[in-house]
N, C-alpha and C positions, 0 to 999 in steps of 0.2 A: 803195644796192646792195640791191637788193630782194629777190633771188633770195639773198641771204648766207647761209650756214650754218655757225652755229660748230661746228667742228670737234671733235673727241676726240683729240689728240695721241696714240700710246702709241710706246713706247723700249722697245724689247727689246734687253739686254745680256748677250751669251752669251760664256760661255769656250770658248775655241779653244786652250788650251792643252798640252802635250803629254800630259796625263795623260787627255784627252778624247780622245784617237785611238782611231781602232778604231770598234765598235759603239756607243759614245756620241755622238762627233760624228755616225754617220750616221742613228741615233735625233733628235737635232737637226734635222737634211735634214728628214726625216719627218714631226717635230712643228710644223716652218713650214708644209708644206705641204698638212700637215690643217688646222692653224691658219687658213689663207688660204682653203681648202675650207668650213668651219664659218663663219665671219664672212664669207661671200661670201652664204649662205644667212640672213642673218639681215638683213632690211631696215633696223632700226635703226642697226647697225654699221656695213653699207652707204655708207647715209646722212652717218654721225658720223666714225667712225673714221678715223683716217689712223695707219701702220704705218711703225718706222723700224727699223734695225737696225742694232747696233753692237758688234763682236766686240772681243775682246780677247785678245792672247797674248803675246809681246813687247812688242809694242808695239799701240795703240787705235785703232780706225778705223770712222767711218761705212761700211759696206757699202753698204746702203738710205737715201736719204734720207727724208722724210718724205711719206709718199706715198699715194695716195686706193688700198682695194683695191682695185680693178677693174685699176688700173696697176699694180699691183705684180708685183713679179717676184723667184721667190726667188733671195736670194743665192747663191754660190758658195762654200762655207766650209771649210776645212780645217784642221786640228788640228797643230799643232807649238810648241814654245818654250815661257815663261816666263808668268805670270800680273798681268799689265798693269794690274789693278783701278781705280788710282789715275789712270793714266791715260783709263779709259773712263770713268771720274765726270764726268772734266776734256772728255770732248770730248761728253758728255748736254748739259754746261749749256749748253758753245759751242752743241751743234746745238740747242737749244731755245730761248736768245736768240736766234738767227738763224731760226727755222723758225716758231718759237708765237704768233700773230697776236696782239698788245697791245690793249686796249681803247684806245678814245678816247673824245671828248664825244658824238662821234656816234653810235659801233656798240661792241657787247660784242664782245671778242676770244674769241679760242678758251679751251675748257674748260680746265683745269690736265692738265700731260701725265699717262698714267699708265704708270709705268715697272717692266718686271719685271727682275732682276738671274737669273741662272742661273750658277751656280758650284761645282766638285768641289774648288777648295782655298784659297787664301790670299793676299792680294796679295804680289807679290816688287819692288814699288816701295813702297813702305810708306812710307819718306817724304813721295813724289806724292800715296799717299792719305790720308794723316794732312792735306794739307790741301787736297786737293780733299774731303774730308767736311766739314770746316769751313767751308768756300765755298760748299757744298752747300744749309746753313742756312739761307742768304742767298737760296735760290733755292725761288719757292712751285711745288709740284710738287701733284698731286693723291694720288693714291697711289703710296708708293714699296714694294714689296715683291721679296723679294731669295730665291731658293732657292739650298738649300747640300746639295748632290747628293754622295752617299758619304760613306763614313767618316772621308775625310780631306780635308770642307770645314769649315772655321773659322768655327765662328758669329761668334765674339768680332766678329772685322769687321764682318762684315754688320750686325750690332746699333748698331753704328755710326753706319752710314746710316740704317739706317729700322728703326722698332718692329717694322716687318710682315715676320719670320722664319719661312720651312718650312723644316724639317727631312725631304728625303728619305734613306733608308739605302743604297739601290744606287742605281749607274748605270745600270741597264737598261733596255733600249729599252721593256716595260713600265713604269717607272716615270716618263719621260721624255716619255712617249706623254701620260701623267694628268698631267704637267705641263702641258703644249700645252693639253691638253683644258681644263683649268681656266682658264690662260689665256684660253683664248675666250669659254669661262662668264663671265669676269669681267670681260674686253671687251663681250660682250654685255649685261652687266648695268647695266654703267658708263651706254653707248649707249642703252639703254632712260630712265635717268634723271637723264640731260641735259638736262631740262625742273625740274630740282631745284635749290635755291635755288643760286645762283652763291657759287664758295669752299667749299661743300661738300665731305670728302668721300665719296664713292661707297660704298654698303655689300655688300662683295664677298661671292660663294659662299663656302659652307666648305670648307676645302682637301679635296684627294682621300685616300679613304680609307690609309690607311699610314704619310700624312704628317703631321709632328708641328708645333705650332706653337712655335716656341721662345720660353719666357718671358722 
């Protein structure tokens, strides 16, 4: 396959749950679709990136499959219920063994995905994620980084999952906005050095100014 290119997987996991209604979820609308705007403009990404998305509120669901941007198309998202955490861990891994091109003798598979988590508060299946984080271990991901948006999102969790914690204060479509944005910065980044020894991982921007990284 001569023409092959390994890909850049990335997994965006956004809460859609009811404390997101209002001017946060539609702050979110906004941040995909500068998002999509920004890494449309950048040739490396272009090229690398492939973009999935997977909401969570009640209950956990691929919106987006994994998908080239040029094809992408943004989702349709709305805010109501419960905060499903556990269960969007549990369907990251499904959609990435099913999606993330494997190596073989003959060709290198795709890059390790890289996954952003977005969250204003706590799982409420805490069971589900108690061990879909332990399943989690099991599964080589490239970077996993997780934001905890307002006053009443629970690091304890997130810290769980992955080392890689920000700390935003409000939910404001400002602060929401510098989320997106860095995301792309860090998409774009990734993308540029994918030519970087395989298993790597990636050395991302420093967060946006306001945001903390929690230790």
């Amino acid at each position: 396959m001569a023409d092959y290119t390994r890909r850049l997987p990335v997994y965006l996991l956004l809460d859609c749950s009811g404390s997101m209604m209002g001017e946060p979820i539609e702050a979110v609308k906004q941040g995909i679709k500068a998002l999509l705007s920004e890494l449309k403009g950048n040739p490396q990404a272009l090229e690398t990136a492939y973009l999935s998305v997977i909401t969570f509120d009640s209950t956990a669901r691929q919106v987006t499959p994994l998908t080239e941007l040029m094809q992408f198309k943004e989702p349709q998202i709305s805010a109501g219920g419960a905060t499903a955490m556990g269960g969007a861990l549990r369907v990251l891994m499904e959609c990435a063994e099913r999606e993330v091109h494997k190596s073989t003798e003959g060709q290198k598979g795709d890059w390790r995905p890289l996954v952003f988590i977005l969250t204003d508060g706590c799982p409420t299946d805490t069971s589900a994620f108690n061990q879909a984080v332990q399943d989690l271990r099991a599964v080589k991901f490239g970077n996993i980084i997780a934001c905890a948006a307002g006053s009443n999102a629970d690091t304890t969790y997130l810290k769980q999952i992955t080392e890689n914690v920000l700390m935003m204060n409000t939910l404001s479509a400002g602060d929401l906005a510098k989320f997106f944005a860095w995301v792309s910065a860090s998409i774009g980044v990734s993308a540029k050095a994918c030519d970087a020894a395989p298993g790597e991982n990636f050395e991302l921007p420093p967060p946006p100014k306001g945001f903390v990284v929690v230790p």
